[in-house]
VOVEX-754134 format. One record per residue (C-alpha): residue in three letters; x, y, z. Coordinates in steps of 0.02 Angstrom, whole numbers, m for minus. Layout:
BEGIN
<residuo=ALA c1=X c2=Y c3=Z>
...
//
This chain:
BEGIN
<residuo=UNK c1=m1033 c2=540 c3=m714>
<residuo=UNK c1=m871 c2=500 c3=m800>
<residuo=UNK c1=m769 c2=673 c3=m831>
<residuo=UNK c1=m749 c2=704 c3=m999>
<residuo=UNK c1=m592 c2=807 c3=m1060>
<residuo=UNK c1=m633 c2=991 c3=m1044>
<residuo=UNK c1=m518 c2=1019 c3=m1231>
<residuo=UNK c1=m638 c2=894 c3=m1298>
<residuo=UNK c1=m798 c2=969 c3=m1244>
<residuo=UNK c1=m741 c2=1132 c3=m1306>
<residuo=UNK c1=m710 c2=1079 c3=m1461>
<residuo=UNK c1=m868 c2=989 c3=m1511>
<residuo=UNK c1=m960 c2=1137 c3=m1432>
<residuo=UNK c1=m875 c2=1248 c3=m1601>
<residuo=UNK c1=m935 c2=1102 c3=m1710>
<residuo=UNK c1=m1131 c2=1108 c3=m1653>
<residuo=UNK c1=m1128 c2=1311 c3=m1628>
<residuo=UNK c1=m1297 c2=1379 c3=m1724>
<residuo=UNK c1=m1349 c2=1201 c3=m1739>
<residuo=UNK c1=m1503 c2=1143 c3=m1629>
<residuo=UNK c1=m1459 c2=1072 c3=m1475>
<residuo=UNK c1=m1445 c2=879 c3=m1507>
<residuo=UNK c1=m1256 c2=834 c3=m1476>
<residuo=UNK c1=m1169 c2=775 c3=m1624>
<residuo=UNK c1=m1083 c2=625 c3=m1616>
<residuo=UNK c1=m904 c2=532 c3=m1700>
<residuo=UNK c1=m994 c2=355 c3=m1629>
<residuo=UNK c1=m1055 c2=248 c3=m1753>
<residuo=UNK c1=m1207 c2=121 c3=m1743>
<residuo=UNK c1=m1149 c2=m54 c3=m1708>
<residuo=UNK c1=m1179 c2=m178 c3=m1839>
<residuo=UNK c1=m1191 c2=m376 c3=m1775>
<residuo=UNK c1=m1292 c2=m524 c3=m1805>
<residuo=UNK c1=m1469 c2=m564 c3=m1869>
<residuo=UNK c1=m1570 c2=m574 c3=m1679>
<residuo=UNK c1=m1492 c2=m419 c3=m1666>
<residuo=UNK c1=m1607 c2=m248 c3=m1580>
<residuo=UNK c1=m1566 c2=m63 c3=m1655>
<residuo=UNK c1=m1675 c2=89 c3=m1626>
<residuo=UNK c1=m1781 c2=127 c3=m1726>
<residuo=UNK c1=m1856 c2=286 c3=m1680>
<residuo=UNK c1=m1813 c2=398 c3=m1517>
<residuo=UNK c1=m1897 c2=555 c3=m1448>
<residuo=UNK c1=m1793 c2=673 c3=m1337>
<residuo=UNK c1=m1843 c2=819 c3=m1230>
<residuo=UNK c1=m1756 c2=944 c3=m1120>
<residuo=UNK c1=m1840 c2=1029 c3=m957>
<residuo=UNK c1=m1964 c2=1129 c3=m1020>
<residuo=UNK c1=m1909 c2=1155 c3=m1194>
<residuo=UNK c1=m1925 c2=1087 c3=m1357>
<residuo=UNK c1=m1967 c2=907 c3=m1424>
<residuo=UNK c1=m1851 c2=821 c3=m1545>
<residuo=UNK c1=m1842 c2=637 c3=m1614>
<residuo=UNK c1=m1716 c2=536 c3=m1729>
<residuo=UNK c1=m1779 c2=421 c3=m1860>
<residuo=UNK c1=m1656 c2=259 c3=m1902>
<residuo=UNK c1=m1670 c2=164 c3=m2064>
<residuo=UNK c1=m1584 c2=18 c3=m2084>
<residuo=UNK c1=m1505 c2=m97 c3=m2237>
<residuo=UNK c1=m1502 c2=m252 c3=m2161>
<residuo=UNK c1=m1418 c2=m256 c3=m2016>
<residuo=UNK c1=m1326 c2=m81 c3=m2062>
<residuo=UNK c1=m1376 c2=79 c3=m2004>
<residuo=UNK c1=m1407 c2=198 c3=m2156>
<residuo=UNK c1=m1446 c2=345 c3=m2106>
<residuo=UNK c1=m1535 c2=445 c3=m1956>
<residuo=UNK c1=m1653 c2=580 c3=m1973>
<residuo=UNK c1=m1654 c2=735 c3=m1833>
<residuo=UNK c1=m1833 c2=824 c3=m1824>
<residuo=UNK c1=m1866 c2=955 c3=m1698>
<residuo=UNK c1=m2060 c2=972 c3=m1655>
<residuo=UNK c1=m2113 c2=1158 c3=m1707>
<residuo=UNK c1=m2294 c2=1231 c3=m1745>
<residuo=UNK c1=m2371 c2=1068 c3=m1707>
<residuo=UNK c1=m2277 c2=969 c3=m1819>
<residuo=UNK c1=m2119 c2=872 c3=m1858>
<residuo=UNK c1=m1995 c2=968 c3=m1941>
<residuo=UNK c1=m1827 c2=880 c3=m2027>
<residuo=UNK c1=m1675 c2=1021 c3=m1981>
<residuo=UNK c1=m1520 c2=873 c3=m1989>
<residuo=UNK c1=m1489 c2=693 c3=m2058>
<residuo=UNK c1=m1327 c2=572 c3=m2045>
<residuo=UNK c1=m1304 c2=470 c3=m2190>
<residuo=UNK c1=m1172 c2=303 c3=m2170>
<residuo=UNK c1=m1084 c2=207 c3=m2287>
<residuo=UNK c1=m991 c2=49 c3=m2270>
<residuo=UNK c1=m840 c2=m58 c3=m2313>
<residuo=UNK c1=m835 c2=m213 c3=m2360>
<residuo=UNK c1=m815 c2=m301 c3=m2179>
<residuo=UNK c1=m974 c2=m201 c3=m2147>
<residuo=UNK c1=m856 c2=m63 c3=m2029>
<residuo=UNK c1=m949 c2=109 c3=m2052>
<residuo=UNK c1=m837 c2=199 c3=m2184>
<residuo=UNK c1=m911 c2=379 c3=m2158>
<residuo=UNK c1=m1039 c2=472 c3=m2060>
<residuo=UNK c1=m1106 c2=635 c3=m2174>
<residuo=UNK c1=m1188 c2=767 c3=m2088>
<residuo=UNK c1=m1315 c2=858 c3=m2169>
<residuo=UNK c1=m1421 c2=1027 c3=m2124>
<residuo=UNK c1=m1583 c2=1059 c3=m2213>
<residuo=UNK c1=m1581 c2=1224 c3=m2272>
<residuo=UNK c1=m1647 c2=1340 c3=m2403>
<residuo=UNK c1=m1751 c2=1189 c3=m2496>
<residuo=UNK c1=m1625 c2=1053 c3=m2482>
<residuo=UNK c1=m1498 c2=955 c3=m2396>
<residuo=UNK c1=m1315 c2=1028 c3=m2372>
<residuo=UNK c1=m1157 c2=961 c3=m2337>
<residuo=UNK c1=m1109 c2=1027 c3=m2153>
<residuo=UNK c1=m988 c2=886 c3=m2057>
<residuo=UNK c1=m915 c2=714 c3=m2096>
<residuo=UNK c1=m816 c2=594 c3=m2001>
<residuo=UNK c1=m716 c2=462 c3=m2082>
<residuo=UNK c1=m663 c2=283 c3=m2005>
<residuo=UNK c1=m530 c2=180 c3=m2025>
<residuo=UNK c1=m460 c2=12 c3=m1972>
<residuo=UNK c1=m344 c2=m95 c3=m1931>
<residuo=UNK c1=m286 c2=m279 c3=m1965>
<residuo=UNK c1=m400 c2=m348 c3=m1825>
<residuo=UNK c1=m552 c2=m240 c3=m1909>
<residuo=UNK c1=m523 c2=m129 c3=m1723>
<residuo=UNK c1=m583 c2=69 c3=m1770>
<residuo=UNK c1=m398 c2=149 c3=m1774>
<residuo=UNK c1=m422 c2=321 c3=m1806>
<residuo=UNK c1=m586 c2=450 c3=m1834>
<residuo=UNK c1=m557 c2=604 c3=m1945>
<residuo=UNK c1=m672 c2=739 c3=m1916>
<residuo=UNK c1=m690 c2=860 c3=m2057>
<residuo=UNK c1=m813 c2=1003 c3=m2087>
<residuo=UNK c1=m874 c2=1087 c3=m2265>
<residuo=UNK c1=m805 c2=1252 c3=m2313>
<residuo=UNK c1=m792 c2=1335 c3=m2474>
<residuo=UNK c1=m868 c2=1182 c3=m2564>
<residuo=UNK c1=m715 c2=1056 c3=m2492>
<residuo=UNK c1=m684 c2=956 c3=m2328>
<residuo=UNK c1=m573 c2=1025 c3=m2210>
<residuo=UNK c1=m470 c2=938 c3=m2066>
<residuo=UNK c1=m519 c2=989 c3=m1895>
<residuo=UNK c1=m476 c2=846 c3=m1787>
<residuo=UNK c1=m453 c2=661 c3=m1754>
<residuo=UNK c1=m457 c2=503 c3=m1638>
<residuo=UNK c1=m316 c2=381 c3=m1631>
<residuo=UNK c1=m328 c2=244 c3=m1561>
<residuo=UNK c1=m241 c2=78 c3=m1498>
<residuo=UNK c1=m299 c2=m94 c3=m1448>
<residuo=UNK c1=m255 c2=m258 c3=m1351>
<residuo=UNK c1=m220 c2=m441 c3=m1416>
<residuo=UNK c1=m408 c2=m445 c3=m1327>
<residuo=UNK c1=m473 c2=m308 c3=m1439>
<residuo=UNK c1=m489 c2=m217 c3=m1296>
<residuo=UNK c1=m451 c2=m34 c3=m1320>
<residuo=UNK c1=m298 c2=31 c3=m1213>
<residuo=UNK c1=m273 c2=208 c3=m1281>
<residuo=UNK c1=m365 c2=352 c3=m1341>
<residuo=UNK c1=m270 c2=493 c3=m1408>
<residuo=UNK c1=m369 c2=689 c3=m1465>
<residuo=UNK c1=m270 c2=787 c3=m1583>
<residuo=UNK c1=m325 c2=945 c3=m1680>
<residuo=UNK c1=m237 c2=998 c3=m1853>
<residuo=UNK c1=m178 c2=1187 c3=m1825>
<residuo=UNK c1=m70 c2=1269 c3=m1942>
<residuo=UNK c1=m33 c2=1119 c3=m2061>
<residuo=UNK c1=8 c2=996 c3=m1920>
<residuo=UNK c1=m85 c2=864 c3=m1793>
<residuo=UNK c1=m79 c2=927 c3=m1619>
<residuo=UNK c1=m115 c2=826 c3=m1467>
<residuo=UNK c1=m234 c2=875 c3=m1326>
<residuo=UNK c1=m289 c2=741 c3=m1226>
<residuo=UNK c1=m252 c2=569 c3=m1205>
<residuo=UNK c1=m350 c2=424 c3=m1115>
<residuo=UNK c1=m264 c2=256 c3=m1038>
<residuo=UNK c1=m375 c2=114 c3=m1005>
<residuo=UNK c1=m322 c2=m38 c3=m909>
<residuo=UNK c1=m433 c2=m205 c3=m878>
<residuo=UNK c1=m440 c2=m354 c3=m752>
<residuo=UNK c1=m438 c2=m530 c3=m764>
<residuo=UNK c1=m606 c2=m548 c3=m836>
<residuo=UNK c1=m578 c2=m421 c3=m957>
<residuo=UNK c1=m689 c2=m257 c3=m872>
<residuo=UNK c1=m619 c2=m86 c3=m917>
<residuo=UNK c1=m554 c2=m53 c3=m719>
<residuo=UNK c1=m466 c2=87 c3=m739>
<residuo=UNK c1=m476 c2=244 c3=m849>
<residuo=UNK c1=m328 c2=382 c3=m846>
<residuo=UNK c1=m375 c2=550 c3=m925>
<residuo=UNK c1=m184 c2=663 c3=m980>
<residuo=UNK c1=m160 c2=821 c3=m1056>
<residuo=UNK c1=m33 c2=862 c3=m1183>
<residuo=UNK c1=71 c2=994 c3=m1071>
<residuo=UNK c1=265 c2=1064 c3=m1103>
<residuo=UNK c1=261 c2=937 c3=m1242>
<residuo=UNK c1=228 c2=779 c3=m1135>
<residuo=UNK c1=88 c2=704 c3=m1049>
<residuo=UNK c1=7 c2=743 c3=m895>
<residuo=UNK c1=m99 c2=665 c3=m777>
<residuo=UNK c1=m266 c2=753 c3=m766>
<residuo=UNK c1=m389 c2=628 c3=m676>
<residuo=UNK c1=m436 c2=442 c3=m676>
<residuo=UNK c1=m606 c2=342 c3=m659>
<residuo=UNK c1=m587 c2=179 c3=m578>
<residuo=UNK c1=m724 c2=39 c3=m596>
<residuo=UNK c1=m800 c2=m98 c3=m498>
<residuo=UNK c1=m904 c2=m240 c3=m568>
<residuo=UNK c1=m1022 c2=m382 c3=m491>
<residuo=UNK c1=m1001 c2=m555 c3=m516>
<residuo=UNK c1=m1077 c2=m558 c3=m696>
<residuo=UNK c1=m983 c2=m431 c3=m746>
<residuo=UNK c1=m1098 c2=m283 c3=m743>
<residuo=UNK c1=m1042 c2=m102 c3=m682>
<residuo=UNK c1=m1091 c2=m72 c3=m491>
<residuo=UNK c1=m988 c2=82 c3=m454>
<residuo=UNK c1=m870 c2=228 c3=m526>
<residuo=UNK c1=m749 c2=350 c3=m424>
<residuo=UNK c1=m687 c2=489 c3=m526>
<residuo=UNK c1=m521 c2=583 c3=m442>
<residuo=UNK c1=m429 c2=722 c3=m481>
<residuo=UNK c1=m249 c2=729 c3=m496>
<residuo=UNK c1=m156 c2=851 c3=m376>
<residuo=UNK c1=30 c2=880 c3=m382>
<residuo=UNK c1=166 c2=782 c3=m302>
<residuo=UNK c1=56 c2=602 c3=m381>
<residuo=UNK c1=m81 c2=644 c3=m245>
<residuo=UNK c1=m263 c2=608 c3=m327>
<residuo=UNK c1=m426 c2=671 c3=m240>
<residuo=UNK c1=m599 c2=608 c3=m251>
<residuo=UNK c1=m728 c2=699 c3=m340>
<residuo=UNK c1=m877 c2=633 c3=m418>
<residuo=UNK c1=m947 c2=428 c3=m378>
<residuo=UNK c1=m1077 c2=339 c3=m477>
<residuo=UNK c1=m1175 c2=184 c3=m414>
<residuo=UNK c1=m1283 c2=86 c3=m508>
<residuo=UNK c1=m1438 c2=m10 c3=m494>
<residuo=UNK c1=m1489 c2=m172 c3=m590>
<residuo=UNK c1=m1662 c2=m258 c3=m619>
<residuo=UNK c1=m1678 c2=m452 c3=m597>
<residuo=UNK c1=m1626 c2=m453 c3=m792>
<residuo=UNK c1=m1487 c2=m374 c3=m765>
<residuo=UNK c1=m1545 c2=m209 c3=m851>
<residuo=UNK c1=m1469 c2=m38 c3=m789>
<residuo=UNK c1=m1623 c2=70 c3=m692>
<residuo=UNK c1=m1519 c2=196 c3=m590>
<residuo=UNK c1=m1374 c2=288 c3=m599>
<residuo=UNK c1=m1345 c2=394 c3=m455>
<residuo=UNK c1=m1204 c2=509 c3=m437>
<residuo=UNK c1=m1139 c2=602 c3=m282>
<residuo=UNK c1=m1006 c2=749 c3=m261>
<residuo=UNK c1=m879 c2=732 c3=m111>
<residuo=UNK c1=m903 c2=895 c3=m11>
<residuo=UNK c1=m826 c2=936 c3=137>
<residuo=UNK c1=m771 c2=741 c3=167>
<residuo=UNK c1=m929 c2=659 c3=128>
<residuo=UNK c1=m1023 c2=640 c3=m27>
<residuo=UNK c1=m1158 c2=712 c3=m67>
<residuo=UNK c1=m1314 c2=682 c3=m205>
<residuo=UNK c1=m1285 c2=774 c3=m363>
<residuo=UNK c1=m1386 c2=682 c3=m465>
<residuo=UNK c1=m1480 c2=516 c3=m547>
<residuo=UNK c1=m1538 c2=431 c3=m716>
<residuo=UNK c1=m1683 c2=320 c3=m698>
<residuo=UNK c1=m1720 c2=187 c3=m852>
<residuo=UNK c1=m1858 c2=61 c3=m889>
<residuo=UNK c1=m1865 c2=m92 c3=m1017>
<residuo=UNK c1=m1977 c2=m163 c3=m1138>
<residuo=UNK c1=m1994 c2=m359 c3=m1153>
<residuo=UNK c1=m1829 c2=m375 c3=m1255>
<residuo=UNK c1=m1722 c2=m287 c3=m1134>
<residuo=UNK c1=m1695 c2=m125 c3=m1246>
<residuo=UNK c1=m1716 c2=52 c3=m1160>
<residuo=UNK c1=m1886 c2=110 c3=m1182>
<residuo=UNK c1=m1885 c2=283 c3=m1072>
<residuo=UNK c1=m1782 c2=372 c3=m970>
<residuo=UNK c1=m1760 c2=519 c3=m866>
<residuo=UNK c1=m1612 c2=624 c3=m770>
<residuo=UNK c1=m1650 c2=734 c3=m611>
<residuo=UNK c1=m1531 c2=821 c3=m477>
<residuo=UNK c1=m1557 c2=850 c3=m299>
<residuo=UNK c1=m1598 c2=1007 c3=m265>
<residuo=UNK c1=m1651 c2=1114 c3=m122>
<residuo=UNK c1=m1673 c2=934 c3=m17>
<residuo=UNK c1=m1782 c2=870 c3=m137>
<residuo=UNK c1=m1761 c2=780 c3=m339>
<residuo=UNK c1=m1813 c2=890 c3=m469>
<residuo=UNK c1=m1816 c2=870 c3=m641>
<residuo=UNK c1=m1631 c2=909 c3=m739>
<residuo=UNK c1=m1555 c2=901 c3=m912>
<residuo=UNK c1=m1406 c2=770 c3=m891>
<residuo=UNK c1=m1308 c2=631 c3=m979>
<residuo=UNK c1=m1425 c2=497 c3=m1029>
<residuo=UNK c1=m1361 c2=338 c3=m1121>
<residuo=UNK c1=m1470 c2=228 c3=m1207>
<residuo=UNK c1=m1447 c2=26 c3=m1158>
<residuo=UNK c1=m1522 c2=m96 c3=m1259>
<residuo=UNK c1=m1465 c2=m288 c3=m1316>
<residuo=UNK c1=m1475 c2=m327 c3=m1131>
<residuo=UNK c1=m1331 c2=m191 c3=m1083>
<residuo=UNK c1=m1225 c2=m256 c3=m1257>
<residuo=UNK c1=m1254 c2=m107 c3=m1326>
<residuo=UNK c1=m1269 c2=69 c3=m1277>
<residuo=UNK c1=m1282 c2=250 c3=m1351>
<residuo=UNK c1=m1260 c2=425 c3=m1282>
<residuo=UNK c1=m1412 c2=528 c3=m1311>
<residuo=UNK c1=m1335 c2=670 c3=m1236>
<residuo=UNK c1=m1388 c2=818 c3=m1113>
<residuo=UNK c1=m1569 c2=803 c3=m1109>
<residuo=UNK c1=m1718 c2=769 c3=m996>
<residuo=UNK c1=m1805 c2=615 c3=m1062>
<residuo=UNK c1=m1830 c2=486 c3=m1164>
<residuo=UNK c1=m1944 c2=376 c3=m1264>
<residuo=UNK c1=m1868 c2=245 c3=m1367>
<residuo=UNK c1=m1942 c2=98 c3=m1496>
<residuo=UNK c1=m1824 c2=m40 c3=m1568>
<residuo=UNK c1=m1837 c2=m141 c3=m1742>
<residuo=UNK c1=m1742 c2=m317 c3=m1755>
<residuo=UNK c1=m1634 c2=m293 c3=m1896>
<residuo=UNK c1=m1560 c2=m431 c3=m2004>
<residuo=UNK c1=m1729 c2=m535 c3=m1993>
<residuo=UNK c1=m1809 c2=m584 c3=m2131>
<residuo=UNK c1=m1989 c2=m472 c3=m2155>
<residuo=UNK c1=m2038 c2=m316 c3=m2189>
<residuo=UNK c1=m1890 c2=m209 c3=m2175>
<residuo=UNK c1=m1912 c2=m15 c3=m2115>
<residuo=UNK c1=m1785 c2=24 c3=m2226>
<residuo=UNK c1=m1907 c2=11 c3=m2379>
<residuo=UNK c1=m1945 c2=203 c3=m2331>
<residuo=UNK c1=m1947 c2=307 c3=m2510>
<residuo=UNK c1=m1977 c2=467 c3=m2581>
<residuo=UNK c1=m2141 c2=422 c3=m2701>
<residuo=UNK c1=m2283 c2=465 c3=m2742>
<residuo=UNK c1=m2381 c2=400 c3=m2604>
<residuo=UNK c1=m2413 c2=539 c3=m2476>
<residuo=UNK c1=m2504 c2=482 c3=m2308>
<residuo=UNK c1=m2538 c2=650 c3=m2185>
<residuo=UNK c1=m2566 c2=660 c3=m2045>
<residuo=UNK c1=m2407 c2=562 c3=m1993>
<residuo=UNK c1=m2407 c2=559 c3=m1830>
<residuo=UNK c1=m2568 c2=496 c3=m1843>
<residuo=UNK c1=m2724 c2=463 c3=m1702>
<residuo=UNK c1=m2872 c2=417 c3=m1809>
<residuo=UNK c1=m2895 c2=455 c3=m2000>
<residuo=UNK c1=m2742 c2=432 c3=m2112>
<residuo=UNK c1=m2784 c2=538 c3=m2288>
<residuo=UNK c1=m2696 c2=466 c3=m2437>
<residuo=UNK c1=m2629 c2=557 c3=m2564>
<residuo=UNK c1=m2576 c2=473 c3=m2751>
<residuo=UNK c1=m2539 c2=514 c3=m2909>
<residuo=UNK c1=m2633 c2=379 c3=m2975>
<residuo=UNK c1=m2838 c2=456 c3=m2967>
<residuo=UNK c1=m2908 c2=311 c3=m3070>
<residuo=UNK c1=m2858 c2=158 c3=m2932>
<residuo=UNK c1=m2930 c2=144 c3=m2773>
<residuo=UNK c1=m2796 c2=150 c3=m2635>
<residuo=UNK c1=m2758 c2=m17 c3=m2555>
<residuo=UNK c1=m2677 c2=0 c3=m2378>
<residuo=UNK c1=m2595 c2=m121 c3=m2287>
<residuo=UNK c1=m2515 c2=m87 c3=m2127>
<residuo=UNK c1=m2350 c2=m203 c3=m2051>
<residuo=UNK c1=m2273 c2=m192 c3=m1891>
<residuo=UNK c1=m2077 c2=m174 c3=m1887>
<residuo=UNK c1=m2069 c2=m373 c3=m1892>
<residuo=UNK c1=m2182 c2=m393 c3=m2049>
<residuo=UNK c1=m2316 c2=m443 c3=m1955>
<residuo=UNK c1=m2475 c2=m408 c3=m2065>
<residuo=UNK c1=m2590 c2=m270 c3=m1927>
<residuo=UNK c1=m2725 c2=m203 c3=m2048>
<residuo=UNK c1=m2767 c2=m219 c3=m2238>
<residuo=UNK c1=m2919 c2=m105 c3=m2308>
<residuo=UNK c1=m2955 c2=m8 c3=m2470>
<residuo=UNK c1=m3022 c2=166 c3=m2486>
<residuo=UNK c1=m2979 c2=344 c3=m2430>
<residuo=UNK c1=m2959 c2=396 c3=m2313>
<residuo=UNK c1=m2952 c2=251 c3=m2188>
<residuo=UNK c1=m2995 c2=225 c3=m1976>
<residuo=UNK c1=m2808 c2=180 c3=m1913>
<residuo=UNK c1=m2880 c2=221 c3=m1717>
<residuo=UNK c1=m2881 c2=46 c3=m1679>
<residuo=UNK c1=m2696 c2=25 c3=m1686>
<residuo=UNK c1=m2591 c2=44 c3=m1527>
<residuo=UNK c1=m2478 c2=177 c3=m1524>
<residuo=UNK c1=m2322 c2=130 c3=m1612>
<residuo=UNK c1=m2212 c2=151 c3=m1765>
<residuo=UNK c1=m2286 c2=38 c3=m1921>
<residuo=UNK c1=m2229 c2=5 c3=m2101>
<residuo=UNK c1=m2376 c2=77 c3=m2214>
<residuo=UNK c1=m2378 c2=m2 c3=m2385>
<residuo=UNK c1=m2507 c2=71 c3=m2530>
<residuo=UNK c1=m2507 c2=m9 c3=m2700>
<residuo=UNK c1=m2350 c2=m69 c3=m2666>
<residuo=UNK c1=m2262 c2=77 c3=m2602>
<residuo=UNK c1=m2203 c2=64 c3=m2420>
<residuo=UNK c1=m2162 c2=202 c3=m2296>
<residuo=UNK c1=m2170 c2=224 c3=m2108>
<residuo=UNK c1=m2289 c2=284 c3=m2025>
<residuo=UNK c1=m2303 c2=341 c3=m1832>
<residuo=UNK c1=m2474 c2=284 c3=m1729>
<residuo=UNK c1=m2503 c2=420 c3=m1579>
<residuo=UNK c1=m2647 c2=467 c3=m1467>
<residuo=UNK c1=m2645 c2=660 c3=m1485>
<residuo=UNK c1=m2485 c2=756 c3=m1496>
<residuo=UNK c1=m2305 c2=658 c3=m1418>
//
């Protein structure tokens, strides 16, 4: 449970206050090659509280844009959307934030991404909207090996016309390249400080087994705190994280993360719980998505649970991407039996054909409306007179 700087979480609390509760994010979607798995849509859930669920659509192999719905009066309702834009080495650019309010989408947050010779990310801006222009608010700087590794993370804020630093994180690696050690400063009497450190162990291909977080004491004396060990499936795929608290010179469970996989080694589920009262009971804690057999991972946040469904992108097919504003209007969406169809065209018959996310061709009838029951639950590309759009196959209500 690595510690994250207590400056940092405080400040992107004040970004997301009077949002919903998703946690917004400076991390951009990774771009790579065509056999290449991205999510495509993923449903999240605190303990006993509301539903939400991010749509991706894709360009390619680029990530686009991702829509945030939060599931109110029995249906899907759009509240936030990110919207990305690229350079020409295919490096995200930007990352727009915006709220849907009052009829329409408004500018709320942006971050924007630069880099360096090697194409390494140097520095994030964060800037929010205010009085119809972006404002500076803070930044990420940061530094990299001849190994592209990065070595140094640096937080700053602007406050009254200048950057000011706030935290700063070290990262050193072994001999096969892992990330073994990770020291966390604060900017103090203008220097830094020594706050804590993580330190990593790794098995023999390379995979995370174990992390000690410590505290840093005066006098250079550092004291444990929180451990994490982790669990791996015969594929090497992550399915436990367990974490433990030293207390009173032993440690102690705190709390775990449990994962499964599909067939292609991406995160389908996953849950957090903490140990409670002698007993593991369902919590809201740090999941992380891992998919690309652990090459790729993304932090949902604090939540429950779970449910994620991937689309290779950079194949050639039916691309999900191909999602419109038209006039084509399919309801309802999530669907369980009977799709309607809706058109602005009365005089032609409606011709439906239905694609998984690989362009695989599932179902092809005319008429309205039309049986989709005997379709497994899933996430499908709906096309109608030529007019695509996704469409979401469920048994009842998610």
């Amino acid at each position: 449970m690595k510690k994250q700087v207590t400056l940092l979480l405080c400040c992107m609390a004040v970004l997301v206050s009077g949002m919903a509760q998703r946690q917004f994010s400076s991390k951009a979607p990774l771009t790579k090659g065509n056999d290449w798995w991205s999510p495509d849509t993923v449903y999240i859930q605190k303990v006993n509280t509301h539903k939400e669920r991010t749509i991706y659509s894709y360009d390619n192999k680029n990530c686009i844009s991702e829509l945030w719905q939060l599931w109110e009066s029995e249906q899907w309702v759009s509240y936030a959307k990110y919207t990305y834009t690229y350079n020409t080495q295919n490096n995200v650019s930007s990352k727009l934030l915006q709220l849907w309010g009052s009829g329409q989408w408004m500018d709320d947050e942006r971050f924007v991404y630069t880099y360096d010779a090697s194409n390494n990310n140097d520095t994030i801006l964060y800037q929010y909207w205010s009085s119809g222009q972006w404002m500076d608010f803070c930044k990420w700087i940061y530094t990299y090996n001849a190994q592209k590794n990065k070595t140094s993370e640096i937080f700053q804020s602007w406050n009254l016309g200048q950057w000011k630093n706030h935290t700063k994180e070290i990262y050193t690696y072994d001999v096969r390249g892992n990330n073994d050690t990770l020291i966390y400063q604060s900017w103090e009497f203008e220097q830094w400080e020594n706050s804590g450190r993580s330190t990593y162990t790794y098995n023999e291909n390379n995979y995370k087994t174990s992390e000690l977080y410590e505290l840093f004491f005066f006098e250079e004396v550092w004291g444990k705190d929180t451990k994490g060990d982790y669990t791996y499936d015969a594929q090497n795929n992550m399915i436990e994280e367990l974490w433990q608290l030293w207390y009173m010179e032993q440690w102690k469970d705190l709390g775990k993360c449990t994962y499964a996989y599909d067939e292609n080694n991406n995160a389908n589920s996953g849950f957090s719980q903490e140990w409670k009262n002698e007993s593991w009971v369902d919590a809201d804690a740090n999941l992380t998505m891992y998919y690309n057999n652990m090459k790729s991972n993304y932090d949902i946040g604090k939540y429950h649970r779970f449910e994620a469904s991937y689309v290779k992108t950079g194949v050639v097919g039916i691309q999900e991407n191909t999602v419109v504003e038209n006039s084509v209007k399919l309801y309802p969406n999530p669907v369980s039996g009977i799709l309607h169809i809706e058109t602005d065209n009365i005089n032609t018959v409606p011709e439906l054909k239905i694609y998984s996310l690989q362009g695989i061709l599932l179902l092809h009838a005319k008429g309205n409306p039309i049986d989709v029951s005997s379709l497994p639950d899933g996430i499908y590309i709906a096309d109608v007179n030529g007019q695509s759009q996704k469409i979401i196959k469920q048994h009842g209500n998610h």
